[in-house]
C-alpha positions in Angstrom: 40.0 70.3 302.8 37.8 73.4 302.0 35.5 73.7 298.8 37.8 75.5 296.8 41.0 73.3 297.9 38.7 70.4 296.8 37.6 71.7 293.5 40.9 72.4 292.3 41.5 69.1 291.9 38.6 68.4 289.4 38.6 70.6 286.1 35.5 71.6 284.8 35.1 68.3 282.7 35.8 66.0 285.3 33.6 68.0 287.6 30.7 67.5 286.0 31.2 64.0 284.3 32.7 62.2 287.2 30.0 64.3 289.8 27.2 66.1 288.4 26.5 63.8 286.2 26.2 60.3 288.2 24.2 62.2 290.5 22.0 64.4 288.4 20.9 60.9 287.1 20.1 59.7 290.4 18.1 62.2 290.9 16.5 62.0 287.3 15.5 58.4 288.0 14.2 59.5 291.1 11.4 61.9 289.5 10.3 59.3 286.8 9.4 56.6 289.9 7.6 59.7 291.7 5.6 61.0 288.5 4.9 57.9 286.7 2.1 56.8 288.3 0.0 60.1 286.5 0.7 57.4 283.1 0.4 53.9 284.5 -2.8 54.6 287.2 -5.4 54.1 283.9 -3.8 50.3 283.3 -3.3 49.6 287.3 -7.3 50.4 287.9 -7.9 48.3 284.3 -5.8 45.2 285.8 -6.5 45.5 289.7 -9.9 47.6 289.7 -8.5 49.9 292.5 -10.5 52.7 293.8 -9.5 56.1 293.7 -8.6 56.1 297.5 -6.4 52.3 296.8 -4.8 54.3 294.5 -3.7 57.2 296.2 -2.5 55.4 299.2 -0.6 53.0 296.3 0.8 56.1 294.9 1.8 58.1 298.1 3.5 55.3 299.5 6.6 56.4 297.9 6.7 60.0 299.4 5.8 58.8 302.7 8.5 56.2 302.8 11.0 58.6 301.4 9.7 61.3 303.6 10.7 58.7 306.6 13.9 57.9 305.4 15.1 61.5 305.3 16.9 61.6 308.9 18.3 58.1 308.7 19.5 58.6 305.0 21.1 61.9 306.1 22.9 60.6 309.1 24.6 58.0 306.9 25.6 60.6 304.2 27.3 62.3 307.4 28.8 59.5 308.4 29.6 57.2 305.1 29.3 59.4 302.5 26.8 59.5 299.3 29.3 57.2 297.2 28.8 54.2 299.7 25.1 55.0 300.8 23.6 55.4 297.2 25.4 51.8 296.1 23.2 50.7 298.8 20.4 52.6 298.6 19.7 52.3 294.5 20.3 48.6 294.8 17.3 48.5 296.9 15.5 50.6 294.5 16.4 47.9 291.8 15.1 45.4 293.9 11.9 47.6 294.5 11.1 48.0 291.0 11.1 44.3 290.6 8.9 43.4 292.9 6.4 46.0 291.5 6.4 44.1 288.2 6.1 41.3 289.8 3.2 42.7 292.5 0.2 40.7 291.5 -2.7 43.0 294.0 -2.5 46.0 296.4 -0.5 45.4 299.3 2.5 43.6 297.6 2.5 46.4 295.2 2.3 49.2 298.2 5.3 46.9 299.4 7.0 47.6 296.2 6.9 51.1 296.2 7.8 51.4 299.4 10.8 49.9 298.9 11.6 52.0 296.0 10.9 55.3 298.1 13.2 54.1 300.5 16.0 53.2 297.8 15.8 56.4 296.4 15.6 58.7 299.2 18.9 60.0 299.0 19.5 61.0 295.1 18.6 64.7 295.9 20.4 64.9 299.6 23.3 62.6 298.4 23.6 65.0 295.2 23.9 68.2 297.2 26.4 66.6 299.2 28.2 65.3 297.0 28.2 68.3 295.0 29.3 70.9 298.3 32.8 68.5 298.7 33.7 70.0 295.6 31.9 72.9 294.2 32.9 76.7 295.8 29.6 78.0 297.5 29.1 80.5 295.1 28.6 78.2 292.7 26.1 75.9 294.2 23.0 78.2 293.1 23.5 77.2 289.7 24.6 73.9 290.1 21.6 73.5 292.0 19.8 74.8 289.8 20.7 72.4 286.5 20.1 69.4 289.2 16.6 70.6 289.6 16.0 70.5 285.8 17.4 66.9 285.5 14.9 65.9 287.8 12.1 67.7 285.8 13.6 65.7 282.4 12.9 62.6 284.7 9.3 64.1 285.0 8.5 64.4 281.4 10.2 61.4 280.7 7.8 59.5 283.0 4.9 61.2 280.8 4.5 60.1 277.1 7.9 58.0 276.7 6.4 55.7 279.7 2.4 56.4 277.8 4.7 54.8 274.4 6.5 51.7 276.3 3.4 50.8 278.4 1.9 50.1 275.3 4.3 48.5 273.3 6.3 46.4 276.4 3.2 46.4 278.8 4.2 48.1 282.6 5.5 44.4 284.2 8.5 44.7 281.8 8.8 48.4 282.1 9.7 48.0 285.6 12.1 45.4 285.2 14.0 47.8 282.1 14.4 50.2 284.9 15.3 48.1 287.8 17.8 48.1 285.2 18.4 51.5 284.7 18.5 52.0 288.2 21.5 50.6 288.4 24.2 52.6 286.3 23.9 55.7 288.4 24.5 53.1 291.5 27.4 52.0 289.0 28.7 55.1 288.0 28.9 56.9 291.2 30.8 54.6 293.0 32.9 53.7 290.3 33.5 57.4 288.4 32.8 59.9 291.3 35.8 60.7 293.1 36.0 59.7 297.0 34.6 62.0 298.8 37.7 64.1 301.5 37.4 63.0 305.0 37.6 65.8 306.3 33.9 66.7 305.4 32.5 63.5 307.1 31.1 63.7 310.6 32.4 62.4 313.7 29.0 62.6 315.6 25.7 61.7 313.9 23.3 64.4 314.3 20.3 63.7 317.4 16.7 64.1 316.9 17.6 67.2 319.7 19.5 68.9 316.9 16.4 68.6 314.5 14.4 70.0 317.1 16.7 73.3 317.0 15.8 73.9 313.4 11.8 73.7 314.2 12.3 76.5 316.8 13.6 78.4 314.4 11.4 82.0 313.6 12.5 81.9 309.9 12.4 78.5 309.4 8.7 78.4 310.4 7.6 81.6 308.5 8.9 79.9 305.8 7.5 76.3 306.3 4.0 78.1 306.7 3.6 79.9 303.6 5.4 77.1 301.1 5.1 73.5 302.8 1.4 73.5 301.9 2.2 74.3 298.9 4.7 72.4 297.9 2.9 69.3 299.6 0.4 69.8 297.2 2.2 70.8 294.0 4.4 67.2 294.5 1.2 65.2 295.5 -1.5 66.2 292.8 1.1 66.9 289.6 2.4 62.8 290.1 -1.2 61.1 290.0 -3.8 63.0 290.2 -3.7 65.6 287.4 -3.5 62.6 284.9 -6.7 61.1 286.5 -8.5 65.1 286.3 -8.0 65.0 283.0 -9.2 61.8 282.3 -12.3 61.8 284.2 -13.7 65.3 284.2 -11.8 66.2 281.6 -12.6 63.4 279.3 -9.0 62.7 277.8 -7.4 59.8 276.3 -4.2 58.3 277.6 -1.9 59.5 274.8 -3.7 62.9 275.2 -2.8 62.8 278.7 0.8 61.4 278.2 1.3 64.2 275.8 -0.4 66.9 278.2 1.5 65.9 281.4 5.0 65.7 278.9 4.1 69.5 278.6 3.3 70.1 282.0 6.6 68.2 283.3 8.6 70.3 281.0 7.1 73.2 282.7 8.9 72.2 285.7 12.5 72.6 284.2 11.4 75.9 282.9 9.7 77.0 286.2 13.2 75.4 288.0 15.7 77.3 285.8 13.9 80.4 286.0 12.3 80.9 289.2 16.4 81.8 290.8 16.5 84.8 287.9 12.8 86.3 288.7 14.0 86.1 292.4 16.8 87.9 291.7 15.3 90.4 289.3 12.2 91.3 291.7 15.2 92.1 294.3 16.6 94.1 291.7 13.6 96.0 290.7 11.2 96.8 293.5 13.3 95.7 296.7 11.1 92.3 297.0 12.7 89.8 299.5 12.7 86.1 298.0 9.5 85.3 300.6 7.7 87.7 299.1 8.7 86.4 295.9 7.1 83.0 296.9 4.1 84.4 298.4 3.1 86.2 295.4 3.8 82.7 293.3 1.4 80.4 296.1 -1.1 83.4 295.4 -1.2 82.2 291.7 -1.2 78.7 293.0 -4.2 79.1 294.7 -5.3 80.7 291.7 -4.9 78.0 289.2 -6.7 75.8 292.0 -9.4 78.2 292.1 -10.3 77.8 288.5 -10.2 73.9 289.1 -12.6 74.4 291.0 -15.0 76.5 289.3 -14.4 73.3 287.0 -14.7 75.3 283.4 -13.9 71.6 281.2 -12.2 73.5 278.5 -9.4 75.3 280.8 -8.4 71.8 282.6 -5.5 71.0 279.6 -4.1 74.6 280.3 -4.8 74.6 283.7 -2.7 71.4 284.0 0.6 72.9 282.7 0.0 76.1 284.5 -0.5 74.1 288.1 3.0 72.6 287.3 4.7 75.6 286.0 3.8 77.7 288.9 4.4 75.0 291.7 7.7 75.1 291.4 7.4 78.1 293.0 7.9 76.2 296.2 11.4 74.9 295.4 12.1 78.8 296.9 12.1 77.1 300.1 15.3 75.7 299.8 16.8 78.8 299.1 14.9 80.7 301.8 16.1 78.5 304.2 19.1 77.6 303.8 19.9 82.3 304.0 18.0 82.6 306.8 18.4 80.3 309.2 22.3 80.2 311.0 25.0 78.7 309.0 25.2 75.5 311.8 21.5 74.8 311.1 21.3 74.9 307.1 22.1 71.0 307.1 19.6 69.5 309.2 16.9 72.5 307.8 17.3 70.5 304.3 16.6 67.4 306.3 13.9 69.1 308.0 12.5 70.5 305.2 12.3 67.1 303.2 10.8 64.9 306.1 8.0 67.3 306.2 7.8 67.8 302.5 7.6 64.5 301.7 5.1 63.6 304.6 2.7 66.3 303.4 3.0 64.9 300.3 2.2 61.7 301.5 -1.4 62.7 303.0 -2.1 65.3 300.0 -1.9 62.2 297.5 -3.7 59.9 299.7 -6.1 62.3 301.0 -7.3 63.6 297.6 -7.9 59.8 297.0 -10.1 59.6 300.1 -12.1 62.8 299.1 -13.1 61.5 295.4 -13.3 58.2 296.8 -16.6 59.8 298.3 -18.3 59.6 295.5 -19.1 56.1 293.2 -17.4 55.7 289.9 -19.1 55.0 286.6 -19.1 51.9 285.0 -15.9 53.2 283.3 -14.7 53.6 286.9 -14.2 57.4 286.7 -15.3 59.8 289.1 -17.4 63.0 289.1 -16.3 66.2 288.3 -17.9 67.1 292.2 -15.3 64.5 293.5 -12.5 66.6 292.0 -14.1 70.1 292.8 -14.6 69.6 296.7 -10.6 67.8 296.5 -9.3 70.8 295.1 -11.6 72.6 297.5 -10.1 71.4 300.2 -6.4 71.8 299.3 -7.0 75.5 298.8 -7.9 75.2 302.5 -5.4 73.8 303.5 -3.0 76.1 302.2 -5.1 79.3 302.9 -3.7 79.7 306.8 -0.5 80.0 305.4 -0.7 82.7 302.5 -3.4 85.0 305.1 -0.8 84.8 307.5 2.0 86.1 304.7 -0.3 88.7 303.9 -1.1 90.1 307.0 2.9 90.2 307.5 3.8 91.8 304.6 1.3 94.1 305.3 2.5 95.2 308.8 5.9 95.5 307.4 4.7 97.8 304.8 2.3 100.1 307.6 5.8 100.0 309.6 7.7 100.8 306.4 5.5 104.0 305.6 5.2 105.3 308.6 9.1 105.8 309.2 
């Protein structure tokens, strides 16, 4: 059965109450458990005293475990379906979020939110999937496009609304609400969502060989080298670390925070919905190819860094919002991808592209942790402004190689351009 031979079958309505919508909130509950640790670090560092590098490594341990679980998690979404694999998967995310109310010092709650990673590493892949049985291709841009926003609701939501429960439930029965709440997308999408047609499952799991293919890929690397740093920072600093910049250089109270990040998160369904039309409309107007879209986007990244830098106290509340607002300029890297590597590959280049994502994220959150970690805490246990300067510092680096080397291609391409 082909895309459009599938969709036929689903009307509008049922399409996107008995698909979209299961899914789209598997992947919204996904993004509160990645952000909400930018609103509950403060009371984990007042109950457990962590450092800033505990912290990190606390925090990170969800992208580093999801990061993992990418090839397995795809394999069995070849083979079993999203349907089957996400009843399994979100149940252990349940199970996670218990135990991290229950955690009672660092390693069982690292435990914890590993689990959780692990439980809810297939809401995004197990989304598109599920999606592609029955949506035509043409379609799937936009479709992808409002799945991307439900996972930036789940970012705001894990900003002020979590800020107000924390303090009127406390965080141990936050997490066991949504252990809860975990559980009725598990529910509803194997329950609701149609079964998936067989004829789009795998015989053959794919082998680490295959994967390989898509590494040796010319495109695929270009593109991995201008927006995986990126990205790997935009995902590790925006869930933890921009909450603790603003309260210890930038001197803010929790609700100012919770309401800050809110505005921030909220950036990321506007950057998410828009970024596709400026694509589009830079192709339109001067001729610009989506990578050069995304270079000039990690060039205003770098920017917003920059200023973090020059740590100017009264820009940090703006600077926040703009760092998330213009980060999601590396969710372009899907897109690039997925036109420019062969049709055969585009699968396992999503699977590629999230193990290293995720890893990158991984040592971005715990390695800013390490860097501030450098310096001693005040009796309030927040850091220097220093701490934060030479962290952002050093993220710049790291995504410097990248963005020269874009330069100096588009560049030559332009020398070769005007000289024809």
């Amino acid at each position: 059965m082909n895309p459009s031979q599938a969709e036929s079958r689903l009307s509008t309505a049922a399409l996107y109450t008995t698909v979209f919508l299961p899914f789209a909130f598997g992947h919204y509950v996904s993004f509160v458990f990645r952000s909400i640790n930018a609103v509950l670090a403060p009371y984990l560092v007042d109950a457990f005293q962590f450092s800033a590098a505990q912290l990190g490594l606390l925090s990170s341990a969800y992208f580093v475990s999801f990061g993992i679980a990418q090839l397995p998690v795809g394999m069995a979404l070849d083979r079993y379906g999203p349907r089957r694999v996400q009843l399994v998967l979100l149940g252990l995310a349940s199970a996670g979020s218990l135990l991290f109310a229950a955690g009672n010092g660092f390693w069982p709650l690292f435990a914890a939110r590993v689990l959780t990673g692990v439980g809810l590493s297939a809401c995004f892949m197990g989304a598109i999937k599920a999606l592609s049985y029955w949506v035509e291709t043409h379609k799937l841009p936009s479709i992808h496009g409002y799945l991307l926003a439900a996972g930036g609701l789940g970012a705001m939501s894990a900003t002020l609304p979590v800020e107000l429960a924390v303090q009127h439930i406390g965080w141990r029965v936050l997490f066991v609400v949504l252990a809860g709440i975990i559980l009725i997308p598990a529910l509803a999408i194997f329950f609701v969502t149609p079964r998936e047609p067989l004829a789009h499952r795998v015989a053959r799991w794919p082998t680490l060989a295959s994967l390989i293919e898509v590494y040796r890929n010319p495109a695929f690397r270009r593109t991995i080298s201008l927006l995986l740093p990126a990205h790997a920072v935009a995902f590790g600093l925006q869930g933890l670390w921009m909450g603790q910049w603003l309260q210890d250089v930038g001197g803010r109270s929790t609700q100012d925070i919770a309401a800050l990040l809110f505005v921030g998160m909220g950036a990321i369904v506007v950057g998410s919905l828009s970024i596709g039309n400026i694509t589009e409309w830079a192709g339109r107007r001067f001729g610009a190819k989506p990578l050069d879209v995304a270079g000039v986007g990690v060039g205003l990244f770098l920017l917003v860094q920059l200023l973090a830098v020059l740590n100017i106290v009264a820009w940090i509340p703006a600077l926040t919002i703009a760092f998330t607002l213009i980060g999601t300029i590396a969710g372009l890297e899907y897109t690039i991808v997925a036109q420019s590597v062969p049709p055969a590959l585009t699968g396992r280049a999503a699977t590629c592209l999230n193990l290293l994502i995720f890893s990158g994220a991984f040592i971005v959150q715990s390695g800013f942790g390490f860097v501030i970690s450098a310096w001693k805490p005040d009796a309030a246990r927040h850091y220097p402004a220093v701490a934060y300067q030479t962290a952002f510092a050093i993220a710049i680096a790291f995504q410097l190689p990248g963005f020269v080397g874009w330069l100096l291609r588009a560049a030559t391409r332009r020398s070769r351009q005007e000289a024809v």
